[in-house]
N, C-alpha and C positions, 0 to 999 in steps of 0.2 A: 519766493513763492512763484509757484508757476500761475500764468492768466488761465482764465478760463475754460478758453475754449481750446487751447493746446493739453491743458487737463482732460478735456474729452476726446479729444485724438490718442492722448496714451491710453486711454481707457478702452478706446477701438481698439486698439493695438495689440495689450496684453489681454483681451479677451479674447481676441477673434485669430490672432496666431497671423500663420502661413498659407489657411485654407483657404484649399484653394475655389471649394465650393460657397464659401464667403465671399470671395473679391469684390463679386456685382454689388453686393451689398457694403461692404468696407467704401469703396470707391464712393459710391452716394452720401454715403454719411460724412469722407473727406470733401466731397465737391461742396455739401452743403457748410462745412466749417470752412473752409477757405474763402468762399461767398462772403457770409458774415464778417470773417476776421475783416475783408478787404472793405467791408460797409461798411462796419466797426468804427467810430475817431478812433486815433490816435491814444487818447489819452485812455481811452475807454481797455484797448485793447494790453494798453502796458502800467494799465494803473495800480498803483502801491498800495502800501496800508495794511493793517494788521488785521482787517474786518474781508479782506481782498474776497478771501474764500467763500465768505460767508452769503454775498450778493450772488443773485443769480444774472445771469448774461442777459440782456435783452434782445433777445437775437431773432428777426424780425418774421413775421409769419408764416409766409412760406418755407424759410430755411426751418424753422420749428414744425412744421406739417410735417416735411420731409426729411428730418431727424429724428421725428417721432415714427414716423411706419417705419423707416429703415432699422430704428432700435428693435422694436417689434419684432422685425421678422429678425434680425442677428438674434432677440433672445432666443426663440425657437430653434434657429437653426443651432444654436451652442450646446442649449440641454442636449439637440438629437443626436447631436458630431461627438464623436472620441476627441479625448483629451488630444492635444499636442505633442507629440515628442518633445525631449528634454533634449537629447544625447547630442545634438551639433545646436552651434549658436543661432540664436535666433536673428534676422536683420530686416530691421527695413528698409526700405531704397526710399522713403517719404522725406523730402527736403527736411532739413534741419534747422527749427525757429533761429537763425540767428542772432533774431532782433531783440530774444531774451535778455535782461539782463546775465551778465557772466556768471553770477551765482547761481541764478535758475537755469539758466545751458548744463552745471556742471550736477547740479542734483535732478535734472531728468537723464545727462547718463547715468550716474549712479543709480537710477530706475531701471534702466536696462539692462544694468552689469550684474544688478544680482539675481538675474534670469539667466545666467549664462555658466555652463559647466565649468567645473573646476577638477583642473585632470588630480588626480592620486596616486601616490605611488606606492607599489608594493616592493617585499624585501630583494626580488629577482629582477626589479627592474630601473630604469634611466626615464629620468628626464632631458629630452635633447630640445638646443634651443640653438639657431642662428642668429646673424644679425651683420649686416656691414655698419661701416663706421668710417669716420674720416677725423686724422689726430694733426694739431698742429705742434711740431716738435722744433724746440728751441736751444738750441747748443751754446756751452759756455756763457750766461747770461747774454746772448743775444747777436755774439760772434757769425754763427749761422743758423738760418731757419729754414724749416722746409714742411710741405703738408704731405701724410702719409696716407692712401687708403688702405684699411684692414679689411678679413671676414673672420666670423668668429667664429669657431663650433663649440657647444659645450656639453658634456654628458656628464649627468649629474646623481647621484643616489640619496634615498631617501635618510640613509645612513652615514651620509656625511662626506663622499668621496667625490669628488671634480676633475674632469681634466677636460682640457681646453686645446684645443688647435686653432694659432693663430695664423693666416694668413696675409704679407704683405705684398702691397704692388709699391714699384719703383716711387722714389722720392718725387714729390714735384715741387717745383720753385717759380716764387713770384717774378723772379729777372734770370738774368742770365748772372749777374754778378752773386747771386742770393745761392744759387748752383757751385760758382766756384769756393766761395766761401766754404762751403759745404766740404767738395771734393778735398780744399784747402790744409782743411782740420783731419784730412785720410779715411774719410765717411765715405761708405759707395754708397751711391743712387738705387741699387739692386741690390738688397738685402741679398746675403749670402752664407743659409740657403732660408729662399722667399717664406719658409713653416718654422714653425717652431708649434712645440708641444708640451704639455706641463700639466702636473696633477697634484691634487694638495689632497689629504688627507683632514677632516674636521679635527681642531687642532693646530692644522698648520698656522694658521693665525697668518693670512698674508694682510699687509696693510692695507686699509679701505682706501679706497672707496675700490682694491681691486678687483672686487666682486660682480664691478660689470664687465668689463672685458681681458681680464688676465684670468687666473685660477682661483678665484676666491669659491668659497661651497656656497651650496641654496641657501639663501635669507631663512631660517625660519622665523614666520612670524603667529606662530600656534597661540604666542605669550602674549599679543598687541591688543591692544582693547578695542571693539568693535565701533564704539560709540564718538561719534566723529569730534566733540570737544574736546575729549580728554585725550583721543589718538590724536589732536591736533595741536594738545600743549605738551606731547611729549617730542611732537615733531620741532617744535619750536624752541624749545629748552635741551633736546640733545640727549633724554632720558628712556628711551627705549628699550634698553639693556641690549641692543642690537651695532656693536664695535661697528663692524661696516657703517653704519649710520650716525651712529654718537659719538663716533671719531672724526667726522669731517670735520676741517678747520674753517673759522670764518675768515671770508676776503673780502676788502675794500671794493673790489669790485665786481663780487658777489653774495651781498652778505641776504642773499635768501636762501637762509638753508633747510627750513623747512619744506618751501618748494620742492627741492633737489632732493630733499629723504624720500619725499612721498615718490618723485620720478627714477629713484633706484628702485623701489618697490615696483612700480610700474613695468623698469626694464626685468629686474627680479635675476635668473632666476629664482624663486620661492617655493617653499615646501609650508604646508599646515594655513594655509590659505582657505576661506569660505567665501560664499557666495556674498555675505554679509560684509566682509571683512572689505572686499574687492570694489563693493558699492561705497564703503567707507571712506578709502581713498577721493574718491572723487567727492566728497561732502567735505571733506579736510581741506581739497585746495580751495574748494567753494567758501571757506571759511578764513581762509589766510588772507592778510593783508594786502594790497597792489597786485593782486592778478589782473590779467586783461584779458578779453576774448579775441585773437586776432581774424576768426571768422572763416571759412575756408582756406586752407593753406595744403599745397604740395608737397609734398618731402624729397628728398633729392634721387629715392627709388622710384618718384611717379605718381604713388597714391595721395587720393585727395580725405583730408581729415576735416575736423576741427582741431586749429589753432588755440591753446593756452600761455600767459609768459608770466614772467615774476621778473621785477629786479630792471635796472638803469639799462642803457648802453649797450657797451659791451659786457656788461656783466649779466646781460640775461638770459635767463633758463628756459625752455619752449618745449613744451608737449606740442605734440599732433594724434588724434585716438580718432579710433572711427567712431561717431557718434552714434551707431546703432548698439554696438557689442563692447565699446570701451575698450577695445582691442588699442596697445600703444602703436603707433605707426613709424611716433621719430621722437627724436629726446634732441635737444640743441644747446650747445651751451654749458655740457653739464661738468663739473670739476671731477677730472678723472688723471689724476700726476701720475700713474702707476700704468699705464694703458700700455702702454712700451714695454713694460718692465720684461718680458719675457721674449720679444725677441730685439730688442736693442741693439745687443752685444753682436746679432746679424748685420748691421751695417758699419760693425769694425773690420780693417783686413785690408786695407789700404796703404798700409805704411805705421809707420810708428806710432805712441798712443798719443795724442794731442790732447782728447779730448777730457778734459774735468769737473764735467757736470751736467746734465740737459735737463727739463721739465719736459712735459708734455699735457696741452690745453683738448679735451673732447670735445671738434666742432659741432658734431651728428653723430645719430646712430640710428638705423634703420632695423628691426626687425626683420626677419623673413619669415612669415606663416606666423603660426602661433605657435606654441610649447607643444611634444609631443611625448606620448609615454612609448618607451621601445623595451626592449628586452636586451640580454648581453648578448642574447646570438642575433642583434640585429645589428651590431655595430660594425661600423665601414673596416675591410680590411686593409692591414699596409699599420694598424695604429696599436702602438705596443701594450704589452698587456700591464698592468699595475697592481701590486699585490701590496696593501697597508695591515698592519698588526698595532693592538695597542695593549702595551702588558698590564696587568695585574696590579692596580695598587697598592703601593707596598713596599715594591723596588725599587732599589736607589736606582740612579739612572747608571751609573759605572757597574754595578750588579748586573741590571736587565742587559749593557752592551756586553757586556762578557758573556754572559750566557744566551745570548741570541745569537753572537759570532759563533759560539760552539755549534748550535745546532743548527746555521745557515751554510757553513763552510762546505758541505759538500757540494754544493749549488750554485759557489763562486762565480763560476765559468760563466753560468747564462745569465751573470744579472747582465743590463745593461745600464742600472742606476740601483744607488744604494742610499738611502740618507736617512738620518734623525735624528729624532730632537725631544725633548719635555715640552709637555703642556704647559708646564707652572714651573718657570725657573725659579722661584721664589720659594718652591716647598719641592726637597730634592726627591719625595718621599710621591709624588704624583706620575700618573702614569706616564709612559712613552711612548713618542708615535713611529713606526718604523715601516718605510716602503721602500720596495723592489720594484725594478721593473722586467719586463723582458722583451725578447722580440716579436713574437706575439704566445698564441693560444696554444695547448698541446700538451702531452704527460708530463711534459716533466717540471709545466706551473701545477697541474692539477696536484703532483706529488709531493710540491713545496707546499702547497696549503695544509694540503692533510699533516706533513710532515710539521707545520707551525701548531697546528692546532692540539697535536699529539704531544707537542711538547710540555702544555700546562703552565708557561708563559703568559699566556694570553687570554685576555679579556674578551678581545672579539678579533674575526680573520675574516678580510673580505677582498674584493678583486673588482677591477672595471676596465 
């Protein structure tokens, strides 16, 4: 439970907005709560108990004068003032009680978060989302290591299509010995070439947890229960119906994975998200076991958050969120084996194949901005076009390739990637997922769609 008198600061807060013809009065009514709190004991001002709510603050006369007319007059001026805008997040710049306990830090953001938009996507458009990152990568069980930094791009549909542009910078190494090792095993330091690009289709089923920084699709999470107990004992038992999520394996020295569900969700990204849903989250970490508050912390882009962790040692998981908007800042810590997985195969070409295995640990990951909704004619040029088909239930899969080869072959020429596969290797009888790529935009993708849809194949035909 939140104290008192930080109960009447959020109540200034979400009453009185951004106006700006309120501040004279906002600011009175905080000088008079920060007065008190700092007169306040101790005990008085963080004291427990299940009645907490129910006492009124004794909060001494003068500060009560002048809480009382300064209410006054915010009531007036509210009734007289226009509502708020909704459409950009709300923030405050007012210090952040740190001195709450962690629980109540984490459900007065969730107070804030479910004041804050929730972008949507329609059939025409992308979800784009950045983020830098830094991976520590471990070759032949420990032969050579070296730390990579990533950036990520991702455009995403609400109908299930991903592709991902990843970004690397040159290998760095803790010695000079940790460097040749490296070189040793015919690894270059300079990924070659430093991108790589990759699109999955809903369906492709890529292993989790690669849904934060390889080509995994948006989390939907339309199906997740709102209500923070029971969203917090599916995070903990692994039942979500969410593979990205319910796939992660537990580790010895990270066995908080409930933690780390709720911080994919957080990194995301997600589709069928609410306002409710989003405030959720942060009541579920508020409810799990061993979180800590670590209180102010910077992320290695600079910005300053509130600090959350789970978990021992080296095995710990670390949010950073701005405390007004619950926006994620930085994720630490979090188990990500697959983060390489797509441009790996860029720092072979050195010599012969040495190498027979690597892991790779996610040290950080940083955000840039927040999610943004785009259109397809807003997408960066230079990044190839991707055309996904998925047939008809019904077809065997040697059926559906045969007859999609026939009516794709006059198109040979411009793919620049071809591949598919079944949804359900277990039923030969479910449908198929089949994508093209090109070099980019122009008649003669626009002719291949028409031409797939015309063929009566297909379930649905789409592009990104």
């Amino acid at each position: 439970m939140i104290d008192e008198l930080e109960l009447l600061r959020r109540h200034i807060y979400a009453t009185v907005g951004s106006d700006p013809d309120l501040e004279p009065v906002r600011r009175r009514l905080v000088t008079a709560i920060d007065e008190e709190a700092e007169a306040a004991p101790a005990s008085r001002r963080l004291s427990g108990g299940p009645h907490r709510l129910g006492r009124r603050a004794a909060l001494s006369f003068g500060s009560l004068v002048a809480v009382g007319v300064a209410a006054a007059v915010v009531a007036l001026l509210v009734v007289a003032a226009p509502p708020a805008p909704h459409s950009t997040p709300r923030k405050t710049t007012e210090p952040f009680p740190s001195h709450l306990p962690v629980g109540d830090q984490l459900r007065l953001i969730a107070d804030r978060v479910v004041e804050q938009p929730i972008p949507h996507l329609q059939a025409d458009q992308l979800l784009f989302t950045r983020a830098n990152l830094s991976v520590a990568a471990t070759v032949n069980d420990g032969a050579a290591q070296a730390t990579i930094g990533l950036s990520v791009e991702k455009w995403s549909t609400a109908s299930g299509q991903t592709c991902t542009t990843l970004t690397a910078q040159p290998a760095q190494f803790a010695s000079p010995s940790e460097q040749a090792a490296w070189v040793g095993l015919h690894l270059l330091v300079t990924p070659n070439p430093p991108m790589a690009n990759q699109c999955l289709q809903e369906g492709g089923a890529a292993a989790p947890p690669d849904a934060i920084t390889g080509a995994g699709q948006l989390i939907d999470v339309s199906s997740l229960p709102t209500d923070p107990s029971t969203l917090a004992r599916e995070f903990e038992s692994g039942t979500t119906g969410i593979p990205a999520l319910d796939q992660l394996l537990s580790d010895e020295a990270a066995p908080n994975l409930a933690f780390q569900r709720a911080a994919m969700l957080l990194i995301g990204p997600t589709v069928g998200a609410s306002p409710q849903f989003a405030a959720a989250l942060f009541q579920v970490i508020a409810l799990l076991p061993g979180v800590t508050a670590l209180g102010p912390t910077t992320t290695h882009d600079g910005e300053i958050g509130q600090g959350f962790a789970s978990g021992p040692g080296t095995g710990q998981s670390t949010i950073v969120v701005d405390p007004s908007t619950g926006q994620l800042l930085e994720v630490r810590g979090l188990d990500d084996s697959d983060s390489l997985s797509s441009i790996a195969v860029n720092y072979l070409g050195g010599g012969s194949m040495l190498v027979n295995g690597y892991s790779a640990q996610l040290q950080w990951l940083d955000p840039i901005g927040s999610p943004s909704v785009i259109g397809l004619s807003d997408l960066p040029d230079g990044l190839p076009v991707y055309v996904f088909a998925t047939t008809k239930p019904g077809l065997s899969y040697n059926d559906a390739s045969t007859s999609v080869n026939h009516v794709t072959q006059p198109y040979f020429s411009f793919f620049k990637s071809s591949q598919s596969q079944n949804t359900d290797p277990s039923n030969p009888n479910s449908p198929d997922v089949f994508q093209w790529s090109f070099a980019g935009p122009g008649p003669v993708v626009d002719q291949f769609i028409q031409t797939l849809r015309a063929s009566g194949l297909f379930a649905s035909v789409s592009e990104i």
